[in-house]
N, C-alpha and C positions, 0 to 999 in steps of 0.2 A: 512333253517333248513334241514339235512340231514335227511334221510329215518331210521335211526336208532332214531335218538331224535321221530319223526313220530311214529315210529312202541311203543317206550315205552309212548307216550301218548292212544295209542290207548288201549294198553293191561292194562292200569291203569284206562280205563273206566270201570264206576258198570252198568249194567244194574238195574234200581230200578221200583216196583211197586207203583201206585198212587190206592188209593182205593177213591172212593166217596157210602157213606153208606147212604141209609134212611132208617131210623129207623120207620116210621109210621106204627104201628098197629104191631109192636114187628118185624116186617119186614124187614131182613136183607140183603138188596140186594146192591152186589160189580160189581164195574164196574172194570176190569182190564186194568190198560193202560200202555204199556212198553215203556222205555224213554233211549234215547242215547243223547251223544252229536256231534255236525257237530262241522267238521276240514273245516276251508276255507284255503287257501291260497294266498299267495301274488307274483306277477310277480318274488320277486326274490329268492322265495323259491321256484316256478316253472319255471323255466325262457325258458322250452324245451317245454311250453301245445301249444300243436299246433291249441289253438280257439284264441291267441292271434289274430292274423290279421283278424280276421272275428266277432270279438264280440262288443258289443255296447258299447255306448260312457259310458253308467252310470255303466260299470262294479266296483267292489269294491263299488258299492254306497252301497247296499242291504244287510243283514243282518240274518243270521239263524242259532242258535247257540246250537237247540236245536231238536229232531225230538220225536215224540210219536203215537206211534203204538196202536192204539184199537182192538180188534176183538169182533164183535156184533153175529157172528153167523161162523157153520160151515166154508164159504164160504165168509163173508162181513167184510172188515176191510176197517178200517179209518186211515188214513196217516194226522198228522198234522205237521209242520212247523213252530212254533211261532214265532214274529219277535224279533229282539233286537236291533235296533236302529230307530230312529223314520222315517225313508223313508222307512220304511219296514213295511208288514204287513203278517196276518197267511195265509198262502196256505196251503189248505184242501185236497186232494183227499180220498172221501166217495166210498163205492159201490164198494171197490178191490176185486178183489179174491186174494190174497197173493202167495196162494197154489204153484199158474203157476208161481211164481217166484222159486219158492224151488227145485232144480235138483232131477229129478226121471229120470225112465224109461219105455218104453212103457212095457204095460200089456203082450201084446204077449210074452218076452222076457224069456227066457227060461236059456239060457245056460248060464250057472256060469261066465264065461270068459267074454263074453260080456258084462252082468251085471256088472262088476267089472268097465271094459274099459268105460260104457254106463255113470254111473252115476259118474264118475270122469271125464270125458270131459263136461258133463252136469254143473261139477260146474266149471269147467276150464275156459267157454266158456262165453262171455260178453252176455248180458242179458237187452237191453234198451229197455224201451217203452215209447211211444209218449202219453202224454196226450193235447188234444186240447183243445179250447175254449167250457165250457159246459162239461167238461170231469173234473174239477178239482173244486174250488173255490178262491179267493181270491177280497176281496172287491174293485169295481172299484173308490171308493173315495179317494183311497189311490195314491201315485206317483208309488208306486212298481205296484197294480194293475192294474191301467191304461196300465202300458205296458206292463205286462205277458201278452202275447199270447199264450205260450206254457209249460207245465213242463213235462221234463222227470225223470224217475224214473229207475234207474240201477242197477242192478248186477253185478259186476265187474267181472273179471276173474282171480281174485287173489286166493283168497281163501274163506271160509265159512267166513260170517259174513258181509264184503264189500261193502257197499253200497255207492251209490252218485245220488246227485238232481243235475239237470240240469235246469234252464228257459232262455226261449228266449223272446226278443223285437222282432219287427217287423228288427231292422237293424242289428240282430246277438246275440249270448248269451248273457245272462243277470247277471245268476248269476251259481256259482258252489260249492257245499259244500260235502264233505265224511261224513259217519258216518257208523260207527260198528251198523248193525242191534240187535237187544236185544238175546243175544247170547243163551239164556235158552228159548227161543221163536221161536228161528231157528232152534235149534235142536229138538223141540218136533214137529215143522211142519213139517220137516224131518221125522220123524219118522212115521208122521201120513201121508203124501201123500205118503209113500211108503211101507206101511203096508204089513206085509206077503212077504215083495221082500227082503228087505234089510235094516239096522238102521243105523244109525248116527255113532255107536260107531264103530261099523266095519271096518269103513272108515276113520275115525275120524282124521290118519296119512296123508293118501291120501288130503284129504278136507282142512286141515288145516294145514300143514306142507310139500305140494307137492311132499309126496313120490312119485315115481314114478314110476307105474305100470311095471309086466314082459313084456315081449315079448313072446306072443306065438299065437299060430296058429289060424288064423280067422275063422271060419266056417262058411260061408254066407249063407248057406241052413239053418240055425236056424232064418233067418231073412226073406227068402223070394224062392220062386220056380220058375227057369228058365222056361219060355214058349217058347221061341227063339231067339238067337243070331246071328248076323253075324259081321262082319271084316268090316271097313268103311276105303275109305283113306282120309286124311285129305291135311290141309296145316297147314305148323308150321312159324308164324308169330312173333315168338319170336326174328325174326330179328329188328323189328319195335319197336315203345317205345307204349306205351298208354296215352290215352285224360287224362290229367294232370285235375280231374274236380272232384269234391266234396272233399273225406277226402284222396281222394290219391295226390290233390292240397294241402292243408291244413299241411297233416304229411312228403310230400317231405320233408323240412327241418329235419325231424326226420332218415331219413337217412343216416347212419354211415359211409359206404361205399359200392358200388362207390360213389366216391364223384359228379360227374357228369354224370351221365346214361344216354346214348344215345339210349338203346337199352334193351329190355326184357332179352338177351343173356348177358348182362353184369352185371345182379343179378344172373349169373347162375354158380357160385365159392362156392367154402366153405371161400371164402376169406370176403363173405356177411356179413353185421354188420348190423342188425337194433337199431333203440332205447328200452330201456328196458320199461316194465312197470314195476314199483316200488310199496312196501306200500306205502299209504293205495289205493292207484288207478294213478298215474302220471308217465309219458315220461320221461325219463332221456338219455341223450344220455355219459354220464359221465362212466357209468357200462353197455355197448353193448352188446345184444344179439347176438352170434354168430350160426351159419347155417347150412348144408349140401346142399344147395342147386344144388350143380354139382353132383345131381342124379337125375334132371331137365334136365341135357343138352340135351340130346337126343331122344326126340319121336320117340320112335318103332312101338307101334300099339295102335290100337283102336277098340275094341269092343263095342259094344251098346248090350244091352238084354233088352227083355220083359220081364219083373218078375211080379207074382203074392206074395205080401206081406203077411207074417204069419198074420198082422193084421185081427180084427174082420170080415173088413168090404171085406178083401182078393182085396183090391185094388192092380189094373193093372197099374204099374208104369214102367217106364226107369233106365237102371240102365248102366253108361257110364266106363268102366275099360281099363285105357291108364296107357303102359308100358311105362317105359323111362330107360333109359341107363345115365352112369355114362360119363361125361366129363372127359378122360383122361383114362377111364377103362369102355368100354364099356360090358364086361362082368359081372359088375355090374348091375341088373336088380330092377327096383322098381318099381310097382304099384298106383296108386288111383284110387281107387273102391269107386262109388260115384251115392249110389242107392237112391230107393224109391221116386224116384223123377216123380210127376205126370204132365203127357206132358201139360196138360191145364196152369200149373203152372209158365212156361218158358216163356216169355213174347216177342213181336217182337218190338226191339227199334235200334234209330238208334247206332252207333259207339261211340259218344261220351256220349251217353246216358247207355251207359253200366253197370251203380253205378244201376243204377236200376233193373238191372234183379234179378233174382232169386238166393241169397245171402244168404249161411248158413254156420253155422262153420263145423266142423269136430266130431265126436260120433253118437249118435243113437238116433234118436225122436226129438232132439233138439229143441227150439228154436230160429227163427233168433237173429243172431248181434241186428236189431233195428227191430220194430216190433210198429204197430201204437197199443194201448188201448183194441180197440174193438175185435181187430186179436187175441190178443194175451191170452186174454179171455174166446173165442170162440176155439181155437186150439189148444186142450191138446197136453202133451208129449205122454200121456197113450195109444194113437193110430195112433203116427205116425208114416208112415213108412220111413222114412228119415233117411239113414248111410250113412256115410261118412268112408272111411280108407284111411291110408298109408301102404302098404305091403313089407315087404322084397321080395327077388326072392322065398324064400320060403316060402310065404302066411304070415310070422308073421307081426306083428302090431308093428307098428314104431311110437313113442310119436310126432305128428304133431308140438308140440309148438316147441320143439331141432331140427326139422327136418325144420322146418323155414316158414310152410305154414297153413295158418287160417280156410282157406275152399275155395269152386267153388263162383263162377257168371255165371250164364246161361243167355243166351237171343237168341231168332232168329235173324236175318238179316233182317234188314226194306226192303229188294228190294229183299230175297230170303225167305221168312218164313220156308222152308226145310233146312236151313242154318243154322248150332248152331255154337257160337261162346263158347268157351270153355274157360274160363280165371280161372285160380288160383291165391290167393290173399296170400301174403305175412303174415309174423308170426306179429299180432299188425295191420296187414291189411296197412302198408306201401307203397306197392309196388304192382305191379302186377308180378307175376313171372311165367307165362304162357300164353301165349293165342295161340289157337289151332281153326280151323272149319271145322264143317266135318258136312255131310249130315245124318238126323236121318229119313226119310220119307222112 
């Protein structure tokens, strides 16, 4: 099934209300529950998902064809899942805060331009979180829940609405379904985590139709106060390939061209293809996203600053701005300015362990890519001071997705901890298309 048949089932969904009344003692109390329907799919209408060689054997056994959203309070909502074939049963997740799904912006944020840029990468930007055992429900007397170990819970990076469930067995995913979150329900939580900043309808082009934003000039001093800066030299290691290991083992195949990549330098063309993401969330290598990535080729310098963040709390963070020059036109200059990042945060792992460091997309406050339950909870958008850019030679802001790159990984060196190893990740996180290390001590 093509992405167009895809896209008019989804937009022929109603979101509807279910009411349960009791009436006792003239007492009219509604429960509101909003209700979509999950899209599964089948190997050969995804034949590009890159969990094919990693998921379990009882994939397609399972069944979920329906999702319903409650909200009990400001802050508490209930995610259910009903099953619809008999190896399937309901998975619950009780006790959500939703809110921290819904793209905002931190509180500090002041200037209009940012705002615009902050909360359209916020919803550009994928959004998964880890629910564990004890974090979700589903009955262990059932086959489904005997093996759910795990459910994740997504916001996609398409556009407003987009959601997808993930579960895993102990030997790989389980099961995987889309569904259009209840769209008159999105928009008013919208409206209300971002009270007094900005609405729904403002954006409404942006969010849901990927207009895309102007280009103009960054003002970094609205996000945070240089304490001190110096000049660092590094090493550019973009000769070398990288450790082939989690989702950049898994999405290799999803790369368009090169067709064989022996090296970080040979992502570094506008000749670059990756796979596209499609409605309503899926890899197609069929329609390739193409790059600028040969404004990569060349590391010029590196700066490192001590910044004190506009936030509340006027946190003391790192803030890393590496120039690069154009393969072929080296008077071409482009930026990534890639603040608010607090040093405690950057992790000491070894080389091949690198998936793990310190992982964020591209905007202002963000969210990580993947993000376990309790973190993600616990750590609003509304105070954090975490930006990410891409800059022209003249400070302007370049759309990261056309420009080909997702966000950083940080980590120290397991045998130098003053060691940081610098890697950028590809547009869809494909690829590595940078790594750099330079001394921050």
């Amino acid at each position: 099934m093509n992405k167009l048949i895809y896209k008019s089932i989804f937009l022929g969904l109603l979101t509807s209300t279910v009411y349960s009344c009791n009436t006792e003692e003239n007492v009219d109390e509604k429960e509101v529950v909003f209700e979509s329907k999950m899209i599964e799919m089948t190997d050969a209408s995804y034949p590009d998902n890159n969990d094919i060689e990693s998921r379990c054997s009882d994939w397609e056994k399972y069944k979920h064809h329906e999702v319903k959203v409650n909200r009990l309070d400001s802050t508490n909502f209930t995610i259910t899942f009903p099953p619809s074939n008999d190896n399937s049963d309901t998975i619950v997740i009780e006790n959500v805060n939703l809110l921290e799904w819904i793209p905002t912006i931190p509180n500090y944020l002041t200037d209009e331009y940012l705002k615009s840029i902050g909360i359209i990468n916020a919803e550009w930007n994928r959004q998964q979180v880890k629910f564990e055992k004890g974090e979700f429900y589903i009955s262990n007397h059932t086959e489904e829940g005997k093996k759910t170990i795990r459910v994740d819970l997504a916001r996609n990076c398409l556009n407003s609405y987009l959601w997808e469930l993930i579960t895993y067995a102990e030997d790989g995913a389980l099961y995987h379904g889309w569904f259009d979150f209840p769209r008159g329900m999105y928009e008013e939580l919208f409206d209300e985590v971002n009270h007094g900043k900005l609405t729904f309808e403002e954006y409404r082009n942006y969010l849901i139709d990927y207009k895309d934003p102007d280009s103009e000039v960054v003002n970094l001093e609205n996000l945070r106060k240089v304490d001190s800066a110096w000049d660092v030299s590094f090493n550019n290691l973009n000769n070398e390939f990288y450790p082939l290991t989690g989702a950049r083992k898994s999405k290799f195949k999803n790369i368009v061209y090169p067709k064989n990549p022996t090296t970080i330098n040979d992502f570094l063309t506008d000749s670059t293809q990756f796979s596209t993401f499609l409605y309503p969330g899926y890899y197609s290598t069929s329609d390739p996203r193409h790059t600028t990535l040969s404004k990569l080729g060349i590391p010029k310098k590196v700066t490192v600053r001590r910044v004190i963040s506009n936030d509340d709390a006027k946190d003391v963070c790192l803030e890393f701005d590496v120039t690069f020059a154009r393969n072929k036109d080296t008077t071409e200059l482009t930026r990534i300015v890639i603040g608010g990042v607090k040093e405690n945060q950057i992790p000491i792992l070894a080389l091949n362990d690198y998936n793990k460091g310190y992982k964020m997309p591209m905007g202002i406050g963000n969210h990580g890519f993947y993000e376990k339950a309790e973190y993600a909870q616990t750590h609003s958008s509304l105070e954090n001071p975490y930006y990410a850019f891409i800059l022209d030679g003249e400070g302007k802001w370049l759309d990261s997705h056309f420009f080909g790159v997702d966000g950083p990984i940080f980590h120290r060196d397991e045998h130098d901890s003053s060691l940081m190893h610098y890697w950028l990740l590809s547009f869809e996180r494909h690829a590595m298309v940078t790594h750099l290390t330079f001394k921050i001590d």
